[in-house]
C-alpha positions as semicolon CSV with decimal commas, in nm:
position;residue;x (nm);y (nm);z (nm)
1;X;4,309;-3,598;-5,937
2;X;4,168;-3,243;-6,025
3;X;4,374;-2,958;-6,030
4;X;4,265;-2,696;-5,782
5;X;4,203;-2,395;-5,951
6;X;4,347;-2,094;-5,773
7;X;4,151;-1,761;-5,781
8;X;4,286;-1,486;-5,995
9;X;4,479;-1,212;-5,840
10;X;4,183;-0,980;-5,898
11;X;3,926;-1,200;-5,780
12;X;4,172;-1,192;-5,423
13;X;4,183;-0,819;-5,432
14;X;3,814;-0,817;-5,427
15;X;3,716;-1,023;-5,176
16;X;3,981;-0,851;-4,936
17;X;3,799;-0,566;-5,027
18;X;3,478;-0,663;-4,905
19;X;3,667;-0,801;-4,627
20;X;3,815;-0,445;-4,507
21;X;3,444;-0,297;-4,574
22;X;3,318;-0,528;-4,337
23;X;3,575;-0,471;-4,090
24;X;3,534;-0,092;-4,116
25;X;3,175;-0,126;-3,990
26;X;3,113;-0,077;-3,657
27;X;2,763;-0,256;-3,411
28;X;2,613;0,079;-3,438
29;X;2,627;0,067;-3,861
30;X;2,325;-0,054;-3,934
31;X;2,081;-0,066;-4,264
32;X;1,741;-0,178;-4,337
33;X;1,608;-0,478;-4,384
34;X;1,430;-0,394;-4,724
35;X;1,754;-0,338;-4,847
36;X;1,848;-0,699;-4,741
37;X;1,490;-0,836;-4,867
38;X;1,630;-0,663;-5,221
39;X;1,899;-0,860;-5,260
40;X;1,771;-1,195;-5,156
41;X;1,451;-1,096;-5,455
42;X;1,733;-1,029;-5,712
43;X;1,863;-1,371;-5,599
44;X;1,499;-1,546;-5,648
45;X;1,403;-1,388;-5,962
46;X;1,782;-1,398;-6,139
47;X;1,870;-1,728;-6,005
48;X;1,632;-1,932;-5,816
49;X;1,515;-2,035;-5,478
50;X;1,813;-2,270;-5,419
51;X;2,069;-1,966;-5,478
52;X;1,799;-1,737;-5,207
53;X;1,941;-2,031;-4,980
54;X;2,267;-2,024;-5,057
55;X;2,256;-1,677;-4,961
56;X;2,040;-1,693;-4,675
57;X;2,303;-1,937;-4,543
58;X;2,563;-1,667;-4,588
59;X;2,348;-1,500;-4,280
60;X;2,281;-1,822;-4,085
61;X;1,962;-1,854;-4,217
62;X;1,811;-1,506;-4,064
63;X;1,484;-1,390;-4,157
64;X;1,466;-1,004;-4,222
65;X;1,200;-0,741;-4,173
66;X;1,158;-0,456;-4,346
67;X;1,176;-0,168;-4,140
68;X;1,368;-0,324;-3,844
69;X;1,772;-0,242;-3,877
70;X;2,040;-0,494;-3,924
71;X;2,402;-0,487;-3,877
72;X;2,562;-0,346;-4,243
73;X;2,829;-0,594;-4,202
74;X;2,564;-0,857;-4,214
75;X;2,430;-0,679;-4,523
76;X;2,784;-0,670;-4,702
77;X;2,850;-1,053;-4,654
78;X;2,501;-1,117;-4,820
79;X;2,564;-0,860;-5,092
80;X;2,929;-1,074;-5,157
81;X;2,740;-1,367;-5,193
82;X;2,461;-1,239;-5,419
83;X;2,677;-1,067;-5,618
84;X;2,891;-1,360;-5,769
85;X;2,574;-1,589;-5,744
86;X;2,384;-1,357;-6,002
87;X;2,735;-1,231;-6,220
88;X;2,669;-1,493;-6,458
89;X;2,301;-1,381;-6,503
90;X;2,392;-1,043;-6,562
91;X;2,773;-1,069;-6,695
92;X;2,961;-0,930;-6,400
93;X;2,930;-0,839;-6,007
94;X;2,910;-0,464;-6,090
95;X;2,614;-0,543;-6,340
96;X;2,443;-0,782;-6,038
97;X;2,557;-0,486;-5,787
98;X;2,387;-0,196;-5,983
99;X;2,021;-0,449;-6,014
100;X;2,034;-0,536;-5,601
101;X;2,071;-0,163;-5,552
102;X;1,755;-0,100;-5,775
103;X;1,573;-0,382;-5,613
104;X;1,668;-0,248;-5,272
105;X;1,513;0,096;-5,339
106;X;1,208;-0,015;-5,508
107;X;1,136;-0,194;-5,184
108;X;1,209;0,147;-4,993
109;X;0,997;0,385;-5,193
110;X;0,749;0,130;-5,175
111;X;0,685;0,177;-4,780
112;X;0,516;0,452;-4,618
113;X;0,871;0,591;-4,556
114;X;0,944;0,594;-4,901
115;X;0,614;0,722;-5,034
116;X;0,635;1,015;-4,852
117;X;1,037;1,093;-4,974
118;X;0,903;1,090;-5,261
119;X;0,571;1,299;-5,267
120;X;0,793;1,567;-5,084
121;X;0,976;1,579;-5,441
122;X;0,611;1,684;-5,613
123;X;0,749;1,489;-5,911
124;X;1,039;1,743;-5,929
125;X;1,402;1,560;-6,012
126;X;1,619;1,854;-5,885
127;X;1,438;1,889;-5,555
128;X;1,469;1,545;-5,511
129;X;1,843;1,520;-5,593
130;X;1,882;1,768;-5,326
131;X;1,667;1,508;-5,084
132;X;1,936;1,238;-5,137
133;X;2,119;1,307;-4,795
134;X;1,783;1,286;-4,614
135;X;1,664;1,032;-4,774
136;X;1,934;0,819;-4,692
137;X;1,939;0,878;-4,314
138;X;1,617;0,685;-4,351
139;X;1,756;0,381;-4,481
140;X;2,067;0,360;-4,312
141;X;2,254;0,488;-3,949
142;X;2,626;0,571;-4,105
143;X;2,750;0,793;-4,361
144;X;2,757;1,187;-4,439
145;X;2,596;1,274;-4,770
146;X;2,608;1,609;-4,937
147;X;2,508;1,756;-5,292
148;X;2,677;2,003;-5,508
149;X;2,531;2,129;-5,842
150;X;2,672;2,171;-6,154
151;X;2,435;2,275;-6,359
152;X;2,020;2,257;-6,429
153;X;2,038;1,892;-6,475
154;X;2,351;1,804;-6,329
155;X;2,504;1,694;-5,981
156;X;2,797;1,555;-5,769
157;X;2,648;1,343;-5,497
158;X;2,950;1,280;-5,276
159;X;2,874;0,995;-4,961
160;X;3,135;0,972;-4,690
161;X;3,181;0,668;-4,461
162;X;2,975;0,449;-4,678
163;X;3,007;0,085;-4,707
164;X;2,886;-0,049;-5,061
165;X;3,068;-0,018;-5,384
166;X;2,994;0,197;-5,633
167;X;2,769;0,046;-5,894
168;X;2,533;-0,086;-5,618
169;X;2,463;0,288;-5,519
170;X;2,479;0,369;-5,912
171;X;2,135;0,114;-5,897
172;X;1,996;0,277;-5,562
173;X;2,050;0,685;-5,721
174;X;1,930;0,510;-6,124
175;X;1,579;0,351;-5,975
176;X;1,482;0,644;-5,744
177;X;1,555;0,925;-6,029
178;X;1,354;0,687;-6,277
179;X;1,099;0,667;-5,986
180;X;1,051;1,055;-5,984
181;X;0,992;1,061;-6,343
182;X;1,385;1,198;-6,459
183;X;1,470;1,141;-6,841
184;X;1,708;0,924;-6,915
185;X;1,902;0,950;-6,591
186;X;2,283;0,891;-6,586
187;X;2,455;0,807;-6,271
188;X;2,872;0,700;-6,247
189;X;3,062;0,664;-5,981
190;X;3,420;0,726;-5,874
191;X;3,567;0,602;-5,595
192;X;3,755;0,815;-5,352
193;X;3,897;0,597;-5,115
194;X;3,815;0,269;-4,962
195;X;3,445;0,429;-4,815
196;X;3,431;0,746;-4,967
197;X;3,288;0,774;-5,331
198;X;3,131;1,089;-5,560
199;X;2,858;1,022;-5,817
200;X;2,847;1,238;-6,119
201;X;2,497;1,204;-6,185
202;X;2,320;1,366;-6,482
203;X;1,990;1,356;-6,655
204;X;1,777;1,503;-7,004
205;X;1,538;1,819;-7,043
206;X;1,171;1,701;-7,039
207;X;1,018;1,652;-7,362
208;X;0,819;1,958;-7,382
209;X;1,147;2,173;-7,293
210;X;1,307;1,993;-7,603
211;X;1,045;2,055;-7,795
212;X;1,061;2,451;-7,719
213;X;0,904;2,504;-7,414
214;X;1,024;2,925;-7,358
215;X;1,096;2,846;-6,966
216;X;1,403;2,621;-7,088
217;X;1,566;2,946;-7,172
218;X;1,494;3,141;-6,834
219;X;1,640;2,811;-6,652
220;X;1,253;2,739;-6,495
221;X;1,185;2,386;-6,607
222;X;1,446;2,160;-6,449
């Protein structure tokens, strides 16, 4: 007879993590369903359609619509599942965390919602880091979001009373900054406390600024 294998001690320190996340969450914590149609694509495309069941089945089968809100404690029980489906695809859960996040929020700036986010940037990666907070109040119900600069090209984008980990918000903040045209965006987060985590987020002068552009010196071209 077959050993059972018992999971490491980290492996039981992260899924009580995601078990405290999901107990934190309250009926009125709720997210979007593109977010959940994200995950179950990264699923399809990483792993196949009989992992997108295997997930699915981690939400008793539910069918999700876009725009309609769902419980985030729903969402964080599909994410757990996802995210050691597709760790072997991408060589670890915060990898497969950071590519659902990105998935997520190209399904969100691909709405009408989304769209307008982020023509209100006009192509403009500072104004739209300062969007962030407002921009998430569209996706999700929970959370307080606030932005402090550092410099030109550089920001600490601090969320309160949110319910993912880290790298899967490093994805969400990585896609829509590569969305609005930022160079070479850097995002990395540090948590704060079981919900609360800052993201140090960072990103290069345009080409033409590099290449001498005067307004780089008067602090104009961001």
């Amino acid at each position: 007879m077959q050993a059972e294998v018992k999971p490491s001690k980290e492996a039981r320190l992260v899924e009580a993590d995601w078990v405290v996340r999901r107990m934190a969450a309250t009926e009125h914590d709720t997210a979007r369903g593109m977010f959940f149609l994200g995950v179950l694509e990264s699923v399809r495309v990483g792993m196949g359609e009989e992992a997108v069941a295997a997930c699915r089945a981690a939400t008793e089968g539910k069918r999700f619509v876009g725009f309609f809100n769902y419980p985030v404690s729903t969402f964080l029980q599909l994410v757990q599942v996802a995210a050691r489906v597709l760790a072997p695809r991408w060589g670890g859960v915060d990898e497969a965390l950071r590519q659902m996040g990105m998935q997520g929020t190209r399904g969100f700036l691909e709405s009408a919602v989304g769209r307008t986010f982020l023509l209100l940037a006009l192509g403009d990666t500072h104004k739209l880091v300062s969007s962030l907070p407002s921009g998430y109040r569209l996706a999700v119900s929970y959370g307080d979001r606030s932005v402090e600069w550092k410099g030109p090209r550089e920001a600490v984008f601090v969320m309160r009373r949110d319910f993912m980990p880290p790298p899967y918000h490093e994805g969400v903040l990585r896609e829509v900054m590569t969305m609005v045209g930022a160079r070479n965006p850097r995002i990395v987060g540090r948590k704060l406390s079981l919900l609360d985590t800052e993201y140090h987020i960072t990103w290069d002068a345009p080409a033409d600024v590099l290449a001498g552009n005067p307004n780089v010196r008067r602090g104009v071209v961001q």
